[in-house]
C-alpha positions in Angstrom: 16.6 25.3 -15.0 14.9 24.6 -11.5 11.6 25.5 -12.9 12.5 23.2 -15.8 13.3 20.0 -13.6 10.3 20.7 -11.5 7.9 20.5 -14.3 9.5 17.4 -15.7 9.0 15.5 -12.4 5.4 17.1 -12.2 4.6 15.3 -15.7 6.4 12.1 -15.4 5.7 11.6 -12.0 1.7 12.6 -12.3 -0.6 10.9 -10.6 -2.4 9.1 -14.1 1.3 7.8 -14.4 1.5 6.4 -10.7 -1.8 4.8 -11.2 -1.5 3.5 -15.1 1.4 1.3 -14.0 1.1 0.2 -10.0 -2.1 -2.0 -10.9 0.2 -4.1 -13.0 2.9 -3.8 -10.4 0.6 -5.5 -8.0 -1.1 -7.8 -10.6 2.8 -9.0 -11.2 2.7 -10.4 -7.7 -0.7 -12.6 -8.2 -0.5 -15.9 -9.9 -0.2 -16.2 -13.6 1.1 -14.1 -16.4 -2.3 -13.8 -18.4 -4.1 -12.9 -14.6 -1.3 -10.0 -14.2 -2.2 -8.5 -17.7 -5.9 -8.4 -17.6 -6.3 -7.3 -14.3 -3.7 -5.0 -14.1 -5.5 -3.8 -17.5 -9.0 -3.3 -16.0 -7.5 -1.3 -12.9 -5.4 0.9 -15.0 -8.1 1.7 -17.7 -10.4 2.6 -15.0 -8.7 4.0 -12.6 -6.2 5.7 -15.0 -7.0 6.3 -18.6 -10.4 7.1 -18.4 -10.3 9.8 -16.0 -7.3 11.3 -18.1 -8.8 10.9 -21.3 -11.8 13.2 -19.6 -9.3 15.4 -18.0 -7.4 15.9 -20.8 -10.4 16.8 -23.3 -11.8 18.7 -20.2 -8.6 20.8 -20.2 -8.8 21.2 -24.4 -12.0 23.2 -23.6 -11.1 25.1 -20.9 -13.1 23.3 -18.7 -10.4 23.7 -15.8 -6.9 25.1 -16.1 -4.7 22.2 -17.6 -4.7 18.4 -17.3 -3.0 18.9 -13.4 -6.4 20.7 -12.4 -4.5 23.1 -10.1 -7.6 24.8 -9.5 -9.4 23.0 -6.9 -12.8 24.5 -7.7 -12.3 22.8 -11.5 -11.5 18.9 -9.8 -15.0 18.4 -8.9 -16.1 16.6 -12.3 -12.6 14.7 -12.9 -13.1 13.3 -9.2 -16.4 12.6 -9.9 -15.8 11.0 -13.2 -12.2 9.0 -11.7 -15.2 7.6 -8.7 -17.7 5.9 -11.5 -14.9 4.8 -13.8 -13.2 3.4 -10.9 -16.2 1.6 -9.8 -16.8 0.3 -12.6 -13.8 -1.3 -12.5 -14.4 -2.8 -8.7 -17.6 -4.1 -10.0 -15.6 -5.7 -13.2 -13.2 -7.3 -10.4 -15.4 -8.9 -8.1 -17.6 -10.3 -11.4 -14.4 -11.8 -12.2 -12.8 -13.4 -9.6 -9.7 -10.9 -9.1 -7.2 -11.6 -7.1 -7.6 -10.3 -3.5 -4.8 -7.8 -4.2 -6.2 -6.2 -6.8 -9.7 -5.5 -5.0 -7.3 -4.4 -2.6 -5.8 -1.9 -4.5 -9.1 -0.4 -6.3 -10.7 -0.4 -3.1 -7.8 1.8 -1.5 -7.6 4.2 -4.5 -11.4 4.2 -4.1 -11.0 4.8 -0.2 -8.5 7.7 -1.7 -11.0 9.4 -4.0 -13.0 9.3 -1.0 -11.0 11.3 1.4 -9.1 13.7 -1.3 -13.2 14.3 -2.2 -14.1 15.3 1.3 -11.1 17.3 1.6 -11.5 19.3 -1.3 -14.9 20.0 -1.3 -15.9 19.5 2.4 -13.1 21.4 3.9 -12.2 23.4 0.3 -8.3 23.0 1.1 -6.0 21.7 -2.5 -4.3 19.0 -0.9 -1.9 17.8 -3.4 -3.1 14.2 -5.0 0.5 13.8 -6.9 2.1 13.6 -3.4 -1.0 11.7 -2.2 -0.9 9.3 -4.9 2.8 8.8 -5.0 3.1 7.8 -1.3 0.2 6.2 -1.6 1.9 3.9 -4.5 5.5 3.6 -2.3 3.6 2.0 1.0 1.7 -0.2 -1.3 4.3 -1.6 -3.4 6.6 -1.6 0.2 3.6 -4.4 1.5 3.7 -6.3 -1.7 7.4 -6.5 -2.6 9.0 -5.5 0.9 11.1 -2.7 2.8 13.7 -2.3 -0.2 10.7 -0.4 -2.2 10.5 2.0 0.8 13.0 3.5 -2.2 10.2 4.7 -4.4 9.8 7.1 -2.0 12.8 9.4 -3.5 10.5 9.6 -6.7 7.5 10.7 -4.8 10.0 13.3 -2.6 10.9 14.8 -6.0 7.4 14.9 -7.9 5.9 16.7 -4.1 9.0 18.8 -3.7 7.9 19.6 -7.6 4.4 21.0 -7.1 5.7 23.4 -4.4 8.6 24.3 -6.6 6.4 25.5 -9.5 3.8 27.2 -6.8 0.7 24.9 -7.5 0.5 23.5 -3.9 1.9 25.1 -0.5 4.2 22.8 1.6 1.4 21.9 3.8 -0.6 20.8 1.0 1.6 18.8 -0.2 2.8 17.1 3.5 -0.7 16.9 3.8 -1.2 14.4 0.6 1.8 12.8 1.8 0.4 11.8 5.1 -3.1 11.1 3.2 -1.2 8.7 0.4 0.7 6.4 3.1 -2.3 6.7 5.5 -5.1 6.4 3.4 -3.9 4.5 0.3 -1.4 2.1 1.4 -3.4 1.7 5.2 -6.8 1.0 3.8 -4.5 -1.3 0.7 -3.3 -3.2 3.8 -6.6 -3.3 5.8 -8.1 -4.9 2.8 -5.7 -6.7 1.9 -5.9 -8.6 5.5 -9.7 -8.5 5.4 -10.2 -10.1 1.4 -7.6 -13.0 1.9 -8.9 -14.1 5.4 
């Protein structure tokens, strides 16, 4: 039954599903109902649905060992292909006169790819990018919408207590993405956040 909850949270609360719906979250708090839906839309394509759809087929072919990559040797080509889609997406932004908050956020989950990258690869440690992502997601919607969203963070608690639960990450792995999401994503989200509207 544990194993069962565990793997729910892992699936609802995956990092595509964090990032498919917080660019609309911070689009929401930009001017205009039309703005929040197309740039919301271009963040969550790119950042989202276009690395899934590769992880997904990826994962169909054996590629890597599911759509969570648990193996960290098989996220070097999803990481890659999340970095290009995502830019993209910045260069789609900036083209169109987005909303400092949104260059914001695809800058941070760009500064995010960044780091997880370096980690993975540089270091070769799996440091969990569901907890990364999910606190990442809490500080940033925290900044936008104030300290009463500090509650998402009992969402991201579950889906980081979930990866150690079913064995994919170690609780340092998983502290570690923690520590990486508020630090990396919703620091450098606030950084340039400060810098784009000044």
């Amino acid at each position: 039954m544990i194993k069962k909850i565990a793997r729910g949270a892992t699936e609802v609360l995956a990092p595509w599903v964090w990032v498919l719906t917080l660019p609309f979250a911070v689009a929401a708090s930009t001017e205009g109902f039309w703005q929040t839906l197309l740039w919301g839309f271009v963040v969550a394509m790119t950042a989202s649905v276009i690395p899934m759809a590769v992880i997904v087929r990826g994962a169909r072919k054996g590629r890597w060992d599911g759509h969570h990559v648990t193996n960290r040797e098989g996220r070097l080509v999803p990481l890659l292909t999340a970095g290009a889609s995502l830019t993209a997406g910045i260069v789609i932004l900036v083209l169109g006169g987005a909303p400092h908050q949104m260059l914001a956020l695809a800058g941070s989950m760009f500064a995010s790819l960044l780091v997880s990258m370096a980690i993975t690869f540089g270091l070769k440690w799996k440091i969990s990018l569901h907890a990364a992502v999910a606190f990442a997601a809490v500080v940033t919607l925290a900044l936008i919408y104030g300290p009463w969203l500090l509650l998402v963070a009992l969402p991201a608690a579950f889906v980081a207590w979930s990866r150690v639960e079913l064995g994919d990450h170690t609780t340092p792995q998983v502290l570690a993405g923690s520590v990486m999401g508020v630090v990396v994503g919703g620091g450098s989200f606030w950084l340039l956040s400060q810098l784009l509207s000044s």
